[in-house]
C-alpha positions in Angstrom: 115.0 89.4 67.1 118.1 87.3 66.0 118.3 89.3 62.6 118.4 92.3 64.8 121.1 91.2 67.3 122.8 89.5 64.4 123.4 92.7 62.4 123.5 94.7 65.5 126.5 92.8 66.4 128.1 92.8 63.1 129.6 96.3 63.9 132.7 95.9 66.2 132.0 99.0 68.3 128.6 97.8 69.2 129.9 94.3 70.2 132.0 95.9 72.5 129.7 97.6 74.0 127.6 94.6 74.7 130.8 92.8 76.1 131.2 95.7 78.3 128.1 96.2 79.2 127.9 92.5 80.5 131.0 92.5 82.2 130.1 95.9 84.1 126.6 94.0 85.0 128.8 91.3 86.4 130.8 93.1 89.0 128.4 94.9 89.8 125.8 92.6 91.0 128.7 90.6 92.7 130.2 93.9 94.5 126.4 94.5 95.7 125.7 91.4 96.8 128.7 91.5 99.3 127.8 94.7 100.0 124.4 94.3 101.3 125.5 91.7 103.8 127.8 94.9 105.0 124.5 96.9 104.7 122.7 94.5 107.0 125.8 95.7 110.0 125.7 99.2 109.3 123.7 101.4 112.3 121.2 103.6 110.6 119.5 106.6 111.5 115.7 106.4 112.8 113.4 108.5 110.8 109.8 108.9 111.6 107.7 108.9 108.5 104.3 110.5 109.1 103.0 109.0 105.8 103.2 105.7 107.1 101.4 106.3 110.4 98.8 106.9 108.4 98.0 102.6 107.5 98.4 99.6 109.4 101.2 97.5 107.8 100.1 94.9 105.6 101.9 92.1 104.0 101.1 92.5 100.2 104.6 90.4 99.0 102.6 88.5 96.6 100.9 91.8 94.5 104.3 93.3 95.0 105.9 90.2 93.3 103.9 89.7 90.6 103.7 93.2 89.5 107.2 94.2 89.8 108.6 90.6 87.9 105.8 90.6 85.5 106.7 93.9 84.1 110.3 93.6 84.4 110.2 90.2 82.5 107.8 92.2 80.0 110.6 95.1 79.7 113.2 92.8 79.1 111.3 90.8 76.5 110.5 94.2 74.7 113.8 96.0 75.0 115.9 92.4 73.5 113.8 92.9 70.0 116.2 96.6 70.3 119.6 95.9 70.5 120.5 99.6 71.3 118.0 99.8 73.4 118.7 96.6 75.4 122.4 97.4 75.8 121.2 101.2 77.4 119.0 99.5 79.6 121.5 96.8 80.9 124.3 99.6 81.4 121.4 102.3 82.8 120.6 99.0 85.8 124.6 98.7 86.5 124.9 102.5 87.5 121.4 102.7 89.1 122.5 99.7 91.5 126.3 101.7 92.3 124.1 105.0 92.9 121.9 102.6 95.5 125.4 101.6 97.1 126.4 104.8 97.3 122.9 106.2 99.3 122.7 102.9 101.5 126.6 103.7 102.7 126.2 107.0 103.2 122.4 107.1 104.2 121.8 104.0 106.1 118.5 103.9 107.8 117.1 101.7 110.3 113.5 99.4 109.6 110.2 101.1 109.6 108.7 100.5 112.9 106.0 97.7 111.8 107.9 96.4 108.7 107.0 93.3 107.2 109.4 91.6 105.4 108.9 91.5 101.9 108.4 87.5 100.9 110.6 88.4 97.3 111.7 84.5 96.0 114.2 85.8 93.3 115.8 88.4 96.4 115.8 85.8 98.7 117.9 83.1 97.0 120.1 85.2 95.4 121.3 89.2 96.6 119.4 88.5 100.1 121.6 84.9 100.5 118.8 83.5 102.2 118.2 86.1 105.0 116.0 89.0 105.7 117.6 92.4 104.2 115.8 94.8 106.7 118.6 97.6 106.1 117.8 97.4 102.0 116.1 100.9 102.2 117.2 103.9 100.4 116.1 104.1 98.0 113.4 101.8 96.6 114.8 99.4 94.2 111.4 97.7 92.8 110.4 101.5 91.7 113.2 102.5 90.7 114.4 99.4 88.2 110.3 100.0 86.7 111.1 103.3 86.0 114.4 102.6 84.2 112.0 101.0 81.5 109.6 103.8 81.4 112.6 106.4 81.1 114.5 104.3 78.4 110.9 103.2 76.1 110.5 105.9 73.7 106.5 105.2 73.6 104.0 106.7 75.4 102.0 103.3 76.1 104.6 101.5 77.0 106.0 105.0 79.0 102.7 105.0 81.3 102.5 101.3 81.7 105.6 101.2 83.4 105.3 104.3 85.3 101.4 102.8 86.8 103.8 99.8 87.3 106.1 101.6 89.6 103.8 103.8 91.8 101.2 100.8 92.4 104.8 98.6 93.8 106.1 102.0 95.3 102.5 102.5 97.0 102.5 98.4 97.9 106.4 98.3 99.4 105.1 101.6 101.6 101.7 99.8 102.8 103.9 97.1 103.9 106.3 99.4 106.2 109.3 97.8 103.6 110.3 101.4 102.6 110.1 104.3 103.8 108.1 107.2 102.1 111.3 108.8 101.0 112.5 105.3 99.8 109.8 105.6 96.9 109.7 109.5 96.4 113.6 109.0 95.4 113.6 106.2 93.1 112.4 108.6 89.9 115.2 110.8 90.5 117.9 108.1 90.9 116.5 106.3 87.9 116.4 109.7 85.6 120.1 110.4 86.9 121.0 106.4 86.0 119.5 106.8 82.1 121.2 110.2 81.8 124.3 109.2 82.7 124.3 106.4 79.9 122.9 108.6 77.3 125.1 111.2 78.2 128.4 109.9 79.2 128.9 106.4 78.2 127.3 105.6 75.1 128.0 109.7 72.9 127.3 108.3 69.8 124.1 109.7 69.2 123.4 106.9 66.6 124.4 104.2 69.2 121.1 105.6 71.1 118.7 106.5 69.2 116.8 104.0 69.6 113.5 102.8 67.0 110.3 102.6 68.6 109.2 100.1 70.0 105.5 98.9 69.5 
């Protein structure tokens, strides 16, 4: 892995584009965790989700938890032996979380009637300041920062591992009343549009992103 990052950074344009890629991280996460305090003031609209009428809210924080950290540590672990890959995935979160700015400002929605708060550690103590984010809801950001791995690996294992990943946490946050049906049923879209973008747009050297597999 050090060999790898080593010569990956031995090229100038690619250390640049980890420096940049960091940097963008950076504001990011400290623009959004402002923001979400905002969030928490915002008056939402009410929406009546039929699928959840159909279970009693249960609090599953602690499955939700460990699935949704143990495979995000995993991704991380897996996508640092790939520089390229690593620095995609890094830049792919950073526009995922402005697009989840941009839907909770423009589609703020109250609570689920019979929410539960999600008991997330890591949230709590660090975008959540310590409080309850009820407002956090469009769209699902557990399921959609899984499928940003699943999108990004360019292996079918590790492509359905992290897709099972994100529907069991998606189906989890929803048996909870933390999110909303449409909450889940968005995140694949918003994470698709975040890795396109990248792949697309910010990184056009095609060498830059093609990526070796990853076993």
């Amino acid at each position: 892995m050090v060999i790898a990052w080593k010569h990956f950074l031995s090229e100038r344009k690619n250390k640049n584009a980890s420096i940049l890629s960091f940097l963008l991280l950076g504001v990011v996460l400290c623009i959004f965790l402002n923001f979400l305090s905002y969030n928490e003031l915002q008056k939402g609209y009410v929406f009546y989700d039929p699928v959840l009428q159909l279970v009693s809210p249960l609090d599953l924080s602690i499955p939700t938890f460990l699935v949704t950290y143990s495979l995000c540590l995993s991704g991380i672990i897996i996508s640092l032996k790939t520089p390229r890959l690593f620095i995609v995935m890094l830049t792919a979160y950073s526009i995922l979380t402005v697009i989840r700015m941009c839907c909770l400002f423009f589609l703020p929605l109250e609570p689920p009637v019979g929410i539960i708060p999600l008991k997330d550690i890591l949230l709590q103590f660090s975008f959540y300041s310590g409080r309850e984010n009820l407002k956090d809801l469009f769209f699902s950001g557990h399921t959609a920062t899984l499928l940003l791995f699943a999108f990004v690996f360019n292996t079918r294992k590790l492509k359905i591992i992290f897709s099972t990943g994100a529907l069991i946490v998606g189906v989890l946050l929803m048996i909870q009343h933390v999110h909303y049906s449409i909450d889940v049923l968005a995140a694949p879209f918003a994470a698709w549009i975040s890795v396109k973008i990248v792949k697309r747009f910010v990184f056009k050297n095609t060498d830059f992103i093609k990526f070796q597999s990853v076993r």
